[in-house]
C-alpha positions as CSV (number, residue, x, y, z in Angstrom):
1,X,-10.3,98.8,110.4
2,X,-9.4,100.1,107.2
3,X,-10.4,99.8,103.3
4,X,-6.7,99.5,102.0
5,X,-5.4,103.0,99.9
6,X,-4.7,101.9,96.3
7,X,-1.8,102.7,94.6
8,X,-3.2,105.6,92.4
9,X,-1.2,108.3,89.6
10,X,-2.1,111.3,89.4
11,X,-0.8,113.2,86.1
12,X,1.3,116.4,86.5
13,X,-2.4,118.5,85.6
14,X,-3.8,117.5,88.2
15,X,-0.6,117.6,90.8
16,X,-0.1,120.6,93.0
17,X,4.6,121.1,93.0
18,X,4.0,119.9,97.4
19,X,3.4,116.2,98.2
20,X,-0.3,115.9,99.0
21,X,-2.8,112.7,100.2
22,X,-4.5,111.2,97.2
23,X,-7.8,111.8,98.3
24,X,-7.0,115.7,98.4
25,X,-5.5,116.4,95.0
26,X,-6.6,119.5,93.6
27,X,-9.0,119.1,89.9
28,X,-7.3,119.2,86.3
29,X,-7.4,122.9,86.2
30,X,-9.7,123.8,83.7
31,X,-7.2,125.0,80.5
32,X,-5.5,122.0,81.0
33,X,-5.4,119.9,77.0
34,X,-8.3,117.7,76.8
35,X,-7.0,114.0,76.8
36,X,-7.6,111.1,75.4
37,X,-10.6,109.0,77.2
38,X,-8.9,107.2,80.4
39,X,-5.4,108.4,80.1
40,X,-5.5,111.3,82.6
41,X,-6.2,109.7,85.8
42,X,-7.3,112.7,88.2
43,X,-9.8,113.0,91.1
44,X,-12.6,112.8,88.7
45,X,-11.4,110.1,87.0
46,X,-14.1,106.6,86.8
47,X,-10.9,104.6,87.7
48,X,-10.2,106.7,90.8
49,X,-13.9,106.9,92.1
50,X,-14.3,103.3,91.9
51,X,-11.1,102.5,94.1
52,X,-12.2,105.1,96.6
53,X,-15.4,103.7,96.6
54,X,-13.8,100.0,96.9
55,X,-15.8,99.1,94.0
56,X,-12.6,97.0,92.1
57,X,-13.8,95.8,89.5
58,X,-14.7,99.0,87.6
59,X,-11.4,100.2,89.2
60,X,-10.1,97.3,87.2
61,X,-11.3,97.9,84.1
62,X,-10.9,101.9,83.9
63,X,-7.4,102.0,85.1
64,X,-6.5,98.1,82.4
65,X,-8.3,101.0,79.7
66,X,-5.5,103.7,81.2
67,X,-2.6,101.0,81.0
68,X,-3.4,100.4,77.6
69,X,-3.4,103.6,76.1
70,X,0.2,104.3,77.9
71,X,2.1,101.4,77.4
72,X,5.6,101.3,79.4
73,X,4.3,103.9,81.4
74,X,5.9,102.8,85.1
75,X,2.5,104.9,86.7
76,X,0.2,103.2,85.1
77,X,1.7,99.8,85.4
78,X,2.0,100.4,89.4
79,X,-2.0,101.3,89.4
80,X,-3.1,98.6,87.6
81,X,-1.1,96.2,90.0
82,X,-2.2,97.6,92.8
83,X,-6.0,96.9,91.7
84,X,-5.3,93.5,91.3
85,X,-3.2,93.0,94.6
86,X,-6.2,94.6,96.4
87,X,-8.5,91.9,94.6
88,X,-6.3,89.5,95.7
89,X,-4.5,88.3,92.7
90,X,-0.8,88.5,93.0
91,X,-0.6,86.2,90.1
92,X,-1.6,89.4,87.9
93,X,-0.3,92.2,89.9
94,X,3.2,90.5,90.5
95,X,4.6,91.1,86.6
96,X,2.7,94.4,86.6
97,X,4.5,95.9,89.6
98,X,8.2,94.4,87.8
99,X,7.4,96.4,84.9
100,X,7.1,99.0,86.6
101,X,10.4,98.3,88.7
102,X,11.9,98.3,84.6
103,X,9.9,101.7,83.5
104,X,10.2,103.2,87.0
105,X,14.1,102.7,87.6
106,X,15.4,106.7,89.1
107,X,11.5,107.5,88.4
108,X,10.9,110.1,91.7
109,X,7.1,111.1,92.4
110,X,6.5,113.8,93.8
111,X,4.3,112.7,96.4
112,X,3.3,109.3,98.4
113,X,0.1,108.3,99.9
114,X,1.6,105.8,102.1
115,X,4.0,107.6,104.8
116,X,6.7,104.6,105.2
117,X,7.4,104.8,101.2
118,X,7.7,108.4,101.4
119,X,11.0,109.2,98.8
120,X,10.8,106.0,97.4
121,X,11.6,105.8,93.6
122,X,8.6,104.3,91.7
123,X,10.8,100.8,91.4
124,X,10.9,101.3,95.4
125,X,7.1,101.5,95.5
126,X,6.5,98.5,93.5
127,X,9.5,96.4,94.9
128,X,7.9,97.3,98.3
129,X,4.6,96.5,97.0
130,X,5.7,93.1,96.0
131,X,7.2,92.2,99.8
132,X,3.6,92.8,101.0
133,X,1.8,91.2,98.9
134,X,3.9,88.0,97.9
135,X,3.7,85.1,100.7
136,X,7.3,84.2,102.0
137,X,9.6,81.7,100.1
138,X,12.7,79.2,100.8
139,X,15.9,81.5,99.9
140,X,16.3,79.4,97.1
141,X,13.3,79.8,95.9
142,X,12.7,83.6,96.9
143,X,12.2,86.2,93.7
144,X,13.5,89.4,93.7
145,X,11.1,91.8,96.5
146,X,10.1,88.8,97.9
147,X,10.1,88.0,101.7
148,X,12.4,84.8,102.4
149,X,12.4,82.8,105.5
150,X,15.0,82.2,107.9
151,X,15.6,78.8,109.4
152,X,15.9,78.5,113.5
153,X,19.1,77.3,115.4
154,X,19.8,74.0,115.4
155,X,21.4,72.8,118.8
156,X,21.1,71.8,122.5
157,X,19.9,75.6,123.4
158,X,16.4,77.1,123.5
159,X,14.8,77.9,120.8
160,X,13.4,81.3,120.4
161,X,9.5,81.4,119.7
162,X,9.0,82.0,115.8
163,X,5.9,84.3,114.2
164,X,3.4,84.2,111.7
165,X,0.7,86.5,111.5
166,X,-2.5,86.4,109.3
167,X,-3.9,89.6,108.2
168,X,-7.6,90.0,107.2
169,X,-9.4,92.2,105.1
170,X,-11.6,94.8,106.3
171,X,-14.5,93.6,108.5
172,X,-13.8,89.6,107.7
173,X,-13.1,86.8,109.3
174,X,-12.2,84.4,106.5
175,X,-8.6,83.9,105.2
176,X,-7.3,85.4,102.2
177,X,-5.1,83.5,99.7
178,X,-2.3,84.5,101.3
179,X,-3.4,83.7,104.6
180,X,-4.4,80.3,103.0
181,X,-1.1,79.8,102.0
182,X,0.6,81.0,104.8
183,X,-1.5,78.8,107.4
184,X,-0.2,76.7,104.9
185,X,3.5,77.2,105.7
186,X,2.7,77.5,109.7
187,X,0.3,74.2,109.7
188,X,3.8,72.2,108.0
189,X,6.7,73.9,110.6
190,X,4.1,72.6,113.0
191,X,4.4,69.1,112.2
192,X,8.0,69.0,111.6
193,X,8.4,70.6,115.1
194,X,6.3,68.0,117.5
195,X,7.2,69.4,120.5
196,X,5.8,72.7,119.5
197,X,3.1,74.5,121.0
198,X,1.4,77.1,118.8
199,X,-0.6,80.4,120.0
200,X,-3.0,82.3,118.2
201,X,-4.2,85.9,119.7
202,X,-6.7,88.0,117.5
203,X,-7.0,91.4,117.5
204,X,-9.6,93.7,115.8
205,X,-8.6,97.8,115.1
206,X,-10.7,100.6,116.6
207,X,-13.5,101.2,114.6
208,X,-16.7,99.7,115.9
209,X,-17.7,99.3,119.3
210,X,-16.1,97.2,121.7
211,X,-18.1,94.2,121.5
212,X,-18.4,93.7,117.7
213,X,-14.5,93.9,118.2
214,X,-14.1,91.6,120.5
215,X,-16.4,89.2,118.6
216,X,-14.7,89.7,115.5
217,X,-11.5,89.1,116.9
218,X,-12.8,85.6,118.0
219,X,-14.4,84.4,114.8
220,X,-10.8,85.9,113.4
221,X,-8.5,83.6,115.5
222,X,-10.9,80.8,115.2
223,X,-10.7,80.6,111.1
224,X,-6.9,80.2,112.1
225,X,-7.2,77.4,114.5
226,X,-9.5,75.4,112.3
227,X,-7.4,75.9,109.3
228,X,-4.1,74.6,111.6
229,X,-6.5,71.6,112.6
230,X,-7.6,71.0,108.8
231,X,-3.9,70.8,108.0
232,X,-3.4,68.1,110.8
233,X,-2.4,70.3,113.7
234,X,-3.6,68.4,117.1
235,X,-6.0,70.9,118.9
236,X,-4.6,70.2,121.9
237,X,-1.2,72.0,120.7
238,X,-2.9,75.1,120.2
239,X,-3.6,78.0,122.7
240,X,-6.0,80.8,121.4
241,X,-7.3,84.1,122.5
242,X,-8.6,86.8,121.3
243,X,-8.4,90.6,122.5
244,X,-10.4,92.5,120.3
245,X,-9.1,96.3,120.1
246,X,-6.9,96.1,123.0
247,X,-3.4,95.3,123.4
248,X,-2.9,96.4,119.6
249,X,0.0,95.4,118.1
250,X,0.1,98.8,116.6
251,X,-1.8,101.3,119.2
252,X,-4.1,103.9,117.8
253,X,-6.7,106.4,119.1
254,X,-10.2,105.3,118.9
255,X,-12.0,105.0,115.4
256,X,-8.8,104.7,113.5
257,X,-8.3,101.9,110.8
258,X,-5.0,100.4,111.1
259,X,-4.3,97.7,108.5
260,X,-1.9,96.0,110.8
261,X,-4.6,95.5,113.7
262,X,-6.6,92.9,111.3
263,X,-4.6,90.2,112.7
264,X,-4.2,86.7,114.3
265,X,-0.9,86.7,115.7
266,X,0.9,82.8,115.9
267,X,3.7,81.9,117.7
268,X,5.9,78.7,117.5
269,X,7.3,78.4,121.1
270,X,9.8,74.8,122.0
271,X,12.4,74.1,124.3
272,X,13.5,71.1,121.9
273,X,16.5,71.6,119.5
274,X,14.4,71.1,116.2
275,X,15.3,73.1,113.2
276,X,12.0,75.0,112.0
277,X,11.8,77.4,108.9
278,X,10.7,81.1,110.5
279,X,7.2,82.4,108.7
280,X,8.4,86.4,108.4
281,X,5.3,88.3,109.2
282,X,4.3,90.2,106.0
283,X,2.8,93.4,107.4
284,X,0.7,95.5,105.0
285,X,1.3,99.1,105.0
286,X,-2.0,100.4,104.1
287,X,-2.1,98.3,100.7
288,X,0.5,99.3,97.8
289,X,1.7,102.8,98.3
290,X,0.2,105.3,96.0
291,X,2.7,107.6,93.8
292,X,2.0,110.7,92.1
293,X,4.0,111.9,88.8
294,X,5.7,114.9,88.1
């Protein structure tokens, strides 16, 4: 299991020409101009300890101090959001990351901490930030970057079994807000849909032993089954399991933290004709994608 990477710029003196991993980035060298307090985030920067030591809120408040002295800066503006959408507050992060869509537009870094947003533009990084970490809307309701959901088949014909998985944070059992909301979403598809049956499987990534995987996995997809029951979801319509660190839904070797393990798979399964609105699942990618400026 995994703390999630924050999205972190690095400024061109403290960049090496090659794409590198955050968390190897070679020191401002040591002729480099001295700048002003907080605007030069590099290794040795407050702001970047505190993120790689998970410690948010004085991540928060050194990289807000960064934002402010750079205004329309699309780097800073991607950090800053990523601090909040790691804290969990999407209602901050969200406008961040769509200024930095604005200031970012043809903006290339020259390197990426997350693999799958690897020659993204920096409006890329935060549009792709924003699909993570928004919960799914109605098509007509969906905002620019954000996930929509589809609606079933209506008809005579089977209906194929429809997703929603809940991702945890690192080491927890207990929903986030987006899980919240999206147990939300699954809880009312549930009781348009009577015939339904739902199943829950949790899983648990590699790190840790066995059985405080498999435990954790348990507690996991038990959160989920009482939140479907608080919403009014009949216990008897739901199926749980939980597998611990096998049968990953995205295999690793042992001791590796995979975001995407952290999770209580649903499923909507029905052989009745009912239309039902499909809950995407919104797979993080290791948190927002860091970018690092030329």
């Amino acid at each position: 299991m995994s703390k999630l990477r924050m999205l972190l710029t690095l400024s061109a003196a403290a960049m090496m020409a090659a794409a590198v991993d955050a968390r190897s980035l070679p020191e401002q060298p040591a002729d480099a101009p001295n700048p002003p307090k907080s605007t030069l985030v590099t290794p040795k920067h407050p702001g970047f300890k505190a993120l790689l030591a998970n410690d948010l809120e004085d991540a928060r408040a050194y990289l807000t101090e960064a934002a402010e002295r750079q205004p329309n800066d699309a780097f800073a503006e991607l950090n800053l959001g990523a601090v909040y959408q790691r804290l969990g507050r999407m209602d901050l992060a969200e406008p961040l990351f769509r200024e930095a869509m604005t200031h970012g537009r043809g903006l290339m870094p020259v390197a990426w901490t997350n693999e799958p947003q690897r020659g993204m533009t920096v409006e890329q990084v935060a549009c792709d930030n924003l699909k993570n970490g928004l919960p799914p809307a109605p098509a007509d309701q969906a905002r620019p970057c954000q996930t929509t959901l589809t609606v079933a088949v209506q008809g005579t014909q089977q209906v194929q079994p429809t997703e929603f998985n809940t991702y945890f944070d690192f080491d927890q059992a207990t929903l986030t807000a987006e899980g919240q909301q999206l147990i939300a979403e699954a809880a009312r598809q549930a009781l348009a849909n009577p015939s339904a049956r739902v199943s829950l499987i949790g899983h648990a990534s590699r790190t840790g032993s066995l059985g405080y995987n498999q435990r954790l996995s348990e507690r996991r997809v038990e959160t989920v089954r009482q939140a479907l029951i608080a919403a009014g979801v009949e216990a008897a319509r739901i199926d749980a399991q939980a597998l611990g660190e096998t049968q990953l839904p995205v295999p690793t070797a042992d001791g590796v933290e995979e975001p995407r393990n952290r999770v209580v798979k649903g499923t909507f399964s029905t052989g009745s004709s009912t239309v039902a609105e499909a809950i995407p699942a919104s797979a993080p990618t290791g948190a927002s994608g860091a970018a690092l400026r030329r």
